[in-house]
C-alpha distance (Angstrom), angle and dihedral (degrees) to the residues before:
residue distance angle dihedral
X1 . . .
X2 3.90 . .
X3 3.93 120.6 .
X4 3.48 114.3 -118.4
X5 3.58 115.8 -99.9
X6 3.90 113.0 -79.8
X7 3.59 117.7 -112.7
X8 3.96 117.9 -111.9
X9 4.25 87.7 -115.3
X10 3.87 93.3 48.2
X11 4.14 87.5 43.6
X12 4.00 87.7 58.3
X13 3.88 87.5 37.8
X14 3.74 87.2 56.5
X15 3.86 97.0 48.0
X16 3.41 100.6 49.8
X17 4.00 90.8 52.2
X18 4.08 84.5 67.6
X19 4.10 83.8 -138.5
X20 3.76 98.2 108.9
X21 3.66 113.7 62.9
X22 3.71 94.7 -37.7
X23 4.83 81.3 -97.3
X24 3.32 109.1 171.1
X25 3.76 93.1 -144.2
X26 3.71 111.4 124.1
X27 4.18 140.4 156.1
X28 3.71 110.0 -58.3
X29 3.83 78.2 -147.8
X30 3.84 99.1 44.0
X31 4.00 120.3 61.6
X32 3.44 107.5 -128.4
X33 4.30 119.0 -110.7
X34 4.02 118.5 -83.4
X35 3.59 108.4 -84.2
X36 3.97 111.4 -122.6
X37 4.06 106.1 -168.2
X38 3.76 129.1 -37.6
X39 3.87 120.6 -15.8
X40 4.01 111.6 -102.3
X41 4.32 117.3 -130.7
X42 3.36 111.6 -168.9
X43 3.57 113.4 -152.3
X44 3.81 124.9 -142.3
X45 4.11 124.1 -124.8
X46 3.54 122.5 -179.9
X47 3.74 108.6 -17.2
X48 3.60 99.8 -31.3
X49 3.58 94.5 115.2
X50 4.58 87.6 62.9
X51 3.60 104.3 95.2
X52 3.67 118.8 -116.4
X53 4.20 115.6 -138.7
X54 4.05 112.8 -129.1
X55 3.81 121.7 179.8
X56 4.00 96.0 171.4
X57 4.00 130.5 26.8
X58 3.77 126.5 -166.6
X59 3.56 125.6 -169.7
X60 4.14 134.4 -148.5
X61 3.24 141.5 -155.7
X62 4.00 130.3 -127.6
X63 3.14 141.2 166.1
X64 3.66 100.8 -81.9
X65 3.68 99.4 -14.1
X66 4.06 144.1 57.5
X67 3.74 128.4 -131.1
X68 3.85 115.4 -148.3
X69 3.67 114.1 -159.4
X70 3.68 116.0 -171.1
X71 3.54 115.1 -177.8
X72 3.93 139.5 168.5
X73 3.99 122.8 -117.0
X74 4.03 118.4 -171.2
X75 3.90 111.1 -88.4
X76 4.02 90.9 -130.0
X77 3.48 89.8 47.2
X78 4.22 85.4 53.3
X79 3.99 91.9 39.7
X80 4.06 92.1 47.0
X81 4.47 92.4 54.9
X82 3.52 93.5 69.3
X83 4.20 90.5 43.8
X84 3.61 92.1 41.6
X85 4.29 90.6 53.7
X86 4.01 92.2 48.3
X87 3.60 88.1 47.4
X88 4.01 93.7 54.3
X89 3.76 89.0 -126.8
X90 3.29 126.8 157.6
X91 4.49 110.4 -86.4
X92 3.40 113.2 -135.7
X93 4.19 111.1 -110.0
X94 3.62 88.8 -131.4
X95 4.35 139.0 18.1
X96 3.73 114.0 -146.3
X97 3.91 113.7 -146.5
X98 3.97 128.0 152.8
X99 3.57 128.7 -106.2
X100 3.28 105.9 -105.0
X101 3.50 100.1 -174.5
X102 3.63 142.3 -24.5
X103 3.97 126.2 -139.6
X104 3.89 124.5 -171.3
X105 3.81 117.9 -162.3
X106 3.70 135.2 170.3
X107 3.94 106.8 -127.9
X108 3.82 94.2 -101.7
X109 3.95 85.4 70.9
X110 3.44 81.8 36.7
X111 3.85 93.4 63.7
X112 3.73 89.5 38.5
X113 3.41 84.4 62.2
X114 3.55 114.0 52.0
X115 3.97 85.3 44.1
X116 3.88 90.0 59.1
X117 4.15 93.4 46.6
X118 3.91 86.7 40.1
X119 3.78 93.5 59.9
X120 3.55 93.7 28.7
X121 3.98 88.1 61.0
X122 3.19 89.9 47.2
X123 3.66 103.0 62.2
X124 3.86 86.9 51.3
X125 3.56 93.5 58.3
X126 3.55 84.0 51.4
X127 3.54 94.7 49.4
X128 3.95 90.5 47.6
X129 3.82 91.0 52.9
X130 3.41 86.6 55.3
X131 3.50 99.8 45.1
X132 3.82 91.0 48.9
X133 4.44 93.3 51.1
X134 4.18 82.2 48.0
X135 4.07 86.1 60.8
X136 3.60 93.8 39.1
């Protein structure tokens, strides 16, 4: 399945969080994050490089580490929940979905992490602000 195309705001989002590819393309009107040490490229081998579509993510606790599950459930089956609950019909017990992929970190990357997708999320809620005072 290919990802739909990533908006121009979560693009600039993405560059300034140095995960990508370590591109130094960011927002003309956002000033890209404080550098802390060298820049990190990853390099691809074997398909890593081919993205890999997630709709849901769970994470685990262990002793010393985190497993991230990201995993893909069925659109209709998303869409029909919400229908299903207004309707007062009967939830299902469980949703099946496949595992995607599964990520193991220690909680230093773990930190690293949530920094990067705090900072990334914020520029888009900049970026939506924005967008909203252009319409207005």
């Amino acid at each position: 399945m290919t990802p739909p195309a990533a908006t121009p705001e979560a693009k600039a989002a993405t560059a300034q969080t140095g995960t990508a590819t370590g591109s130094s393309a960011a927002s003309a009107s956002a000033p890209p994050a404080p550098e802390k040490g060298p820049r990190l490229r990853l390099n691809a081998v074997n398909n890593s490089d081919q993205p890999v579509v997630a709709n849901t993510s769970n994470v685990h606790l262990a002793p010393g580490m985190a497993y991230l599950d990201f995993g893909f459930i069925e659109p209709g089956m998303l869409a029909a929940l919400p229908r299903m609950a207004q309707q007062g019909g009967k939830m299902p017990e469980e949703i099946s979905g496949k595992l995607a992929v599964r990520v193991v970190m220690g909680f230093d990357g773990l930190a690293q992490l949530q920094q990067q997708l705090t900072r990334m999320m914020g520029e888009l809620a900049k970026a939506a602000k924005r967008q909203e005072g252009d319409k207005s």
